[in-house]
MOPAC internal coordinates of N, CA, C and O (Angstrom, degrees):
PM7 1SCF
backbone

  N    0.0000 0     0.00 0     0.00 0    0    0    0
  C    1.4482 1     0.00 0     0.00 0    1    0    0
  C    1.5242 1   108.27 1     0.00 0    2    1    0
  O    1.2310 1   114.32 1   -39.20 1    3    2    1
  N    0.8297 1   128.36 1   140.80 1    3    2    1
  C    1.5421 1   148.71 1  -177.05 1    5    3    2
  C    1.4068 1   129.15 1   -78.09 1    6    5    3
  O    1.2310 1    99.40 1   -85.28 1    7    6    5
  N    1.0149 1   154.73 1    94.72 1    7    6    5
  C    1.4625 1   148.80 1  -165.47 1    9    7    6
  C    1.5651 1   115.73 1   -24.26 1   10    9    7
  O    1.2310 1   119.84 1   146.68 1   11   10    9
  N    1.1320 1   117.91 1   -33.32 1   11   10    9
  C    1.8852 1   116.72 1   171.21 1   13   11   10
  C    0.7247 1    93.35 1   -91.18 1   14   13   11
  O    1.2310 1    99.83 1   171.11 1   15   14   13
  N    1.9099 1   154.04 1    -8.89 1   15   14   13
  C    1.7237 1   133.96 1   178.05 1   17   15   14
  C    1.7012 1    81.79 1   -85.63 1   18   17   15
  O    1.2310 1   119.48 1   120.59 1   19   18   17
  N    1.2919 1   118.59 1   -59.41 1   19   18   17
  C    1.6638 1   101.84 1  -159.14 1   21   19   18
  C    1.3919 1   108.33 1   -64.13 1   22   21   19
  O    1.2310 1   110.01 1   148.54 1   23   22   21
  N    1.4504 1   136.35 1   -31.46 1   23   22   21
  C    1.4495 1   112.46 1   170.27 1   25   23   22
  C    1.7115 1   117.35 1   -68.73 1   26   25   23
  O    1.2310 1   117.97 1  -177.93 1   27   26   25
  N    1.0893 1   121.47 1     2.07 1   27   26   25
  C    1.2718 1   113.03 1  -169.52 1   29   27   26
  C    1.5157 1    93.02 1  -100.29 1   30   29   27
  O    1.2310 1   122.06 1   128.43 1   31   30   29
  N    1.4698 1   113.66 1   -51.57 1   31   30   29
  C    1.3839 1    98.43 1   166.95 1   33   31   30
  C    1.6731 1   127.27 1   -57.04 1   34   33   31
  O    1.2310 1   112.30 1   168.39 1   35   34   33
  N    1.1894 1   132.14 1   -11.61 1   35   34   33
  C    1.2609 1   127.00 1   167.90 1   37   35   34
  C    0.8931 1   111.08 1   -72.07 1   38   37   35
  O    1.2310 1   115.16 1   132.12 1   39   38   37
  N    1.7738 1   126.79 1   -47.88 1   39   38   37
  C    1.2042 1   116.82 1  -178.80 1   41   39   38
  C    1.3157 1   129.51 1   -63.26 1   42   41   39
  O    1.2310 1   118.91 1   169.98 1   43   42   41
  N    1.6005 1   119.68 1   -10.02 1   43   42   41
  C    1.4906 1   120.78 1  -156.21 1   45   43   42
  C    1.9873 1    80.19 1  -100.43 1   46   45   43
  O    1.2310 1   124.11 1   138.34 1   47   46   45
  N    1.1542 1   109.72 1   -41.66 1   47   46   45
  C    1.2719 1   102.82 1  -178.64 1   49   47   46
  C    1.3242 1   135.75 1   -52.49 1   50   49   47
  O    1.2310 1   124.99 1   153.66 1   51   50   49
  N    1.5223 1   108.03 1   -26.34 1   51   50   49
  C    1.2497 1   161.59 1   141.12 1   53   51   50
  C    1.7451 1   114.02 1   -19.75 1   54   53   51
  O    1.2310 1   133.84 1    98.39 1   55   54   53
  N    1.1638 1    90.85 1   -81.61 1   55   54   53
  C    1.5660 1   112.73 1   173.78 1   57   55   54
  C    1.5268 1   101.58 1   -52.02 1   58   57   55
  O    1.2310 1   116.47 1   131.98 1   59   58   57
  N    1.5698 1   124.31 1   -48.02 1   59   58   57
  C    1.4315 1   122.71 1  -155.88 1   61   59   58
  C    1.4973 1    99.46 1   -76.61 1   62   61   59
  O    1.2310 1   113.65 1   155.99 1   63   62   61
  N    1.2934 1   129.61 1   -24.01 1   63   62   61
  C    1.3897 1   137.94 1   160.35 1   65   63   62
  C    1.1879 1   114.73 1   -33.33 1   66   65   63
  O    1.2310 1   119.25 1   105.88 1   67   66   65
  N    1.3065 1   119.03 1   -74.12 1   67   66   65
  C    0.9761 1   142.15 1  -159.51 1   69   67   66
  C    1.5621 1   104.45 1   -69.92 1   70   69   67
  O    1.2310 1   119.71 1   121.19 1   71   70   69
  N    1.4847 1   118.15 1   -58.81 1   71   70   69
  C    1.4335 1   102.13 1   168.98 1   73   71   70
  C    1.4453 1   123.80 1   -55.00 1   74   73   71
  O    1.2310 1   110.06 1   147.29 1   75   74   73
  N    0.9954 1   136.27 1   -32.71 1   75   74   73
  C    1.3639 1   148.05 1   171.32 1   77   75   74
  C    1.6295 1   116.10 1   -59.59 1   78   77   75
  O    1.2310 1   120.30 1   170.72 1   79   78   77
  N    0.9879 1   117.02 1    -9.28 1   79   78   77
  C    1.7763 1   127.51 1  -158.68 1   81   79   78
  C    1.6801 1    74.44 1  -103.06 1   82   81   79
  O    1.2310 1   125.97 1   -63.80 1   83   82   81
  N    1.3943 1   106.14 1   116.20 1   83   82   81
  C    1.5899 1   116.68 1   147.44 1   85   83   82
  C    1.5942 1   104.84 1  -107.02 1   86   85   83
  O    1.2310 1   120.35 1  -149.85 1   87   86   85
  N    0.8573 1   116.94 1    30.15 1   87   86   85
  C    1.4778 1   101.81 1   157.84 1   89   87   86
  C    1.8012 1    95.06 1  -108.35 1   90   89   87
  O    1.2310 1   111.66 1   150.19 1   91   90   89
  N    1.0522 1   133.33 1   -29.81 1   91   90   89
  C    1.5349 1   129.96 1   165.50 1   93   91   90
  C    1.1229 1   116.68 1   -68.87 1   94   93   91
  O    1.2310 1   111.97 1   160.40 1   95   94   93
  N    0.9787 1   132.75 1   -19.60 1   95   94   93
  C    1.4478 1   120.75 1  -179.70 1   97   95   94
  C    1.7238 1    99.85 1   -96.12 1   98   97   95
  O    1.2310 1   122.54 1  -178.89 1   99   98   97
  N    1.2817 1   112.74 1     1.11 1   99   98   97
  C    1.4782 1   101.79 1   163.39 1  101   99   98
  C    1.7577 1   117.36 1   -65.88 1  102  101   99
  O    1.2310 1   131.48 1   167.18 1  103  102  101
  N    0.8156 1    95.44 1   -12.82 1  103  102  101
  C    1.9168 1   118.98 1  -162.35 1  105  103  102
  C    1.9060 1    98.24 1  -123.38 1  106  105  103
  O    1.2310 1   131.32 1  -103.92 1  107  106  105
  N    1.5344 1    95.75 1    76.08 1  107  106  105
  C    1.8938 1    90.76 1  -178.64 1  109  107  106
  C    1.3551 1   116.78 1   -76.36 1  110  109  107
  O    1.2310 1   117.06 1   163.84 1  111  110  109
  N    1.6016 1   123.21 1   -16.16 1  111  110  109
  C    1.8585 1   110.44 1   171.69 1  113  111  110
  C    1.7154 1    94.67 1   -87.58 1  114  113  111
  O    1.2310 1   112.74 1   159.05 1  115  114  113
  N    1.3365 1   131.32 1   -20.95 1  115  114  113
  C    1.9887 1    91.77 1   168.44 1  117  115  114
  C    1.4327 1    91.08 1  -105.10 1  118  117  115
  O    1.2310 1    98.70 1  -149.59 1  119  118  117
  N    1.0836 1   155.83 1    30.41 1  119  118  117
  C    1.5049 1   146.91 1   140.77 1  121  119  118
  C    1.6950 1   108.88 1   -55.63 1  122  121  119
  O    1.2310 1   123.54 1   122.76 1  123  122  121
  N    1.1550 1   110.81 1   -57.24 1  123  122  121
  C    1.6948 1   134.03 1  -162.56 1  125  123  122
  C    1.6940 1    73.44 1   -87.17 1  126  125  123
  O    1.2310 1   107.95 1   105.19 1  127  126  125
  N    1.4182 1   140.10 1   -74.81 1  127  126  125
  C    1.4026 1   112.48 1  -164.88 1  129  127  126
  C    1.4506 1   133.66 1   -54.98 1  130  129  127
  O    1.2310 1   122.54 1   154.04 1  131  130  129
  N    1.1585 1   112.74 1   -25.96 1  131  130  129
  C    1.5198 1   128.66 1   165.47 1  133  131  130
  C    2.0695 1   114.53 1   -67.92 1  134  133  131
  O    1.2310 1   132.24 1   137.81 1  135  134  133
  N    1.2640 1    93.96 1   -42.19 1  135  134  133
  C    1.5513 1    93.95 1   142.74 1  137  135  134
  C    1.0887 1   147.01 1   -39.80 1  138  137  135
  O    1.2310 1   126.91 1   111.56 1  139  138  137
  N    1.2986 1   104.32 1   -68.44 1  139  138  137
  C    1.7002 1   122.48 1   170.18 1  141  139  138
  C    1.7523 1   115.09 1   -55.05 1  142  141  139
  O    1.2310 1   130.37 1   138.56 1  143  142  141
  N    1.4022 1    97.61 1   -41.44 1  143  142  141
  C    1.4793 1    86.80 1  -155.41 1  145  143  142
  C    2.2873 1    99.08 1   -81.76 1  146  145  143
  O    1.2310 1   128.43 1   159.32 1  147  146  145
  N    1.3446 1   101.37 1   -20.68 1  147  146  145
  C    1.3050 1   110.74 1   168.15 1  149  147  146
  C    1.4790 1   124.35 1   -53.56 1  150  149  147
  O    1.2310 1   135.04 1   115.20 1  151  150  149
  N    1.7048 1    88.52 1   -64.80 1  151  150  149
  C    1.4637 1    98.27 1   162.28 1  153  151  150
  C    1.8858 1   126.10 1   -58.38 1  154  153  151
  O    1.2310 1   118.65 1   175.10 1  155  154  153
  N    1.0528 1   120.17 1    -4.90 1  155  154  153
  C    1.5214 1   138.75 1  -166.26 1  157  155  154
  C    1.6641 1    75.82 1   -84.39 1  158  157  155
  O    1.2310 1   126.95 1    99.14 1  159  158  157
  N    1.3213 1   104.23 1   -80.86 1  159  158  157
  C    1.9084 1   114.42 1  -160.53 1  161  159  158
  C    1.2415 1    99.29 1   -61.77 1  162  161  159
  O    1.2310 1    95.98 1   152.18 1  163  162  161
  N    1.2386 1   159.88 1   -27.82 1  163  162  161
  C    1.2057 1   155.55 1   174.19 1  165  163  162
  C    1.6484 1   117.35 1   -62.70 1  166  165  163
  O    1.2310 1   124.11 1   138.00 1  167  166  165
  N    2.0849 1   109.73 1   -42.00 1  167  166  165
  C    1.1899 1    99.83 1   153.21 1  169  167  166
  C    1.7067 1   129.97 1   -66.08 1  170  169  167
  O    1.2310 1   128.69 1   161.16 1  171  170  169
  N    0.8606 1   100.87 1   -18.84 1  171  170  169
  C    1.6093 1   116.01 1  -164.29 1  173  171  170
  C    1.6393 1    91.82 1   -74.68 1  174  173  171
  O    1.2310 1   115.20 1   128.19 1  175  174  173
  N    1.1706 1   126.72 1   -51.81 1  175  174  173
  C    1.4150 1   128.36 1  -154.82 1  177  175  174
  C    1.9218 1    90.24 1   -90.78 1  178  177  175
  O    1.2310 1   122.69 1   161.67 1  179  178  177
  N    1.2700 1   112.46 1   -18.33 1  179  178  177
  C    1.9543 1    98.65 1   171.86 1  181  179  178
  C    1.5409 1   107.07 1   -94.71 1  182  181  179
  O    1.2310 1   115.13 1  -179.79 1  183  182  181
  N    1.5272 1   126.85 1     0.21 1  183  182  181
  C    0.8947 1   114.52 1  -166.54 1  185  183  182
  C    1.6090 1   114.23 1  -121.87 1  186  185  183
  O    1.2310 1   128.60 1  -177.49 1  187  186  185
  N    1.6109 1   101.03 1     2.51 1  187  186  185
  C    1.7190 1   110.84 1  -179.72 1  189  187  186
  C    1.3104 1   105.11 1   -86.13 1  190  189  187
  O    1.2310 1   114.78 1   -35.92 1  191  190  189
  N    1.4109 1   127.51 1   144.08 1  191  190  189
  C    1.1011 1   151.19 1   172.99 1  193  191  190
  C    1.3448 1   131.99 1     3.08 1  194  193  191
  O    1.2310 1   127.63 1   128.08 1  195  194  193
  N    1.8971 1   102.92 1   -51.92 1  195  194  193
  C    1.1102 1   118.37 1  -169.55 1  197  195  194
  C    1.5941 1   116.01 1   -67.34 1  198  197  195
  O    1.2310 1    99.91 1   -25.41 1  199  198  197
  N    1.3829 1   153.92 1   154.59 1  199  198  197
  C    1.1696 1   133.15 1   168.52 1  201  199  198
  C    1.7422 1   114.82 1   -90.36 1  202  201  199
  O    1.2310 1   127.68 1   -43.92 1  203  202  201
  N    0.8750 1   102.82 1   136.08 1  203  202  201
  C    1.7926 1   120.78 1   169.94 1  205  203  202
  C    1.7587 1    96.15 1   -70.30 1  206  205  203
  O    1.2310 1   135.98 1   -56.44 1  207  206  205
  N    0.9328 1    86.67 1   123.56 1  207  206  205
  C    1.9488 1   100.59 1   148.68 1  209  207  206
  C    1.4711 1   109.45 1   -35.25 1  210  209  207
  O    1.2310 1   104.50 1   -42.42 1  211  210  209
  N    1.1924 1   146.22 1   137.58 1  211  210  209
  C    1.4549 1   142.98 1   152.19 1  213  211  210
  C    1.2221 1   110.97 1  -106.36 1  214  213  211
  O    1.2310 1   113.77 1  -115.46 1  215  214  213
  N    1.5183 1   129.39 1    64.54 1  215  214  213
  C    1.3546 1   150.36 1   141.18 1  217  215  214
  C    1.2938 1   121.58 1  -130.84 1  218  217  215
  O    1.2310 1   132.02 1   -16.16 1  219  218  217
  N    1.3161 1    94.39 1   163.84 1  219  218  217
  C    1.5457 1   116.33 1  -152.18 1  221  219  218
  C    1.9441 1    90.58 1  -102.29 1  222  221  219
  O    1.2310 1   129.61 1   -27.52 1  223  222  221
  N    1.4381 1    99.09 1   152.48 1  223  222  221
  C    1.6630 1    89.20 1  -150.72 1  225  223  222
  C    1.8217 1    79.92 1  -100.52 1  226  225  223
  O    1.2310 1   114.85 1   -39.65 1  227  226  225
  N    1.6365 1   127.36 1   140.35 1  227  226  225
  C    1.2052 1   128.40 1   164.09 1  229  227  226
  C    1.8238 1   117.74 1   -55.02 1  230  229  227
  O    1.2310 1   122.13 1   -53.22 1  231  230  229
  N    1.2544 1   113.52 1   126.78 1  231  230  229
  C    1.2845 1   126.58 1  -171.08 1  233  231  230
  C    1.7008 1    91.95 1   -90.07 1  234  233  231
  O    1.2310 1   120.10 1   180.00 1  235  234  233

């Protein structure tokens, strides 16, 4: 895996945190902000230069 595959996977892992956290979603403007700013770096990291693999990794 590649240094932009493993941050992208942190971040998505990242994100799944965060949806999963019901103690954050008690709190819906930093629920949705912790969102945003995840989802912010997640575009950022599909949209820099380098190319991503376009396969799906065998489980």
């Amino acid at each position: 895996m590649t240094k932009e595959e493993s941050e992208l996977a942190d971040a998505l892992r990242e994100r799944l945190k965060i949806i999963s956290d019901d103690a954050s979603r008690r709190n819906p403007d930093q629920h949705v902000k912790q969102l945003r700013e995840i989802s912010e770096r997640i575009e950022g990291r599909l949209s820099s230069p380098v190319r991503l693999k376009t396969r799906l990794p065998i489980l």
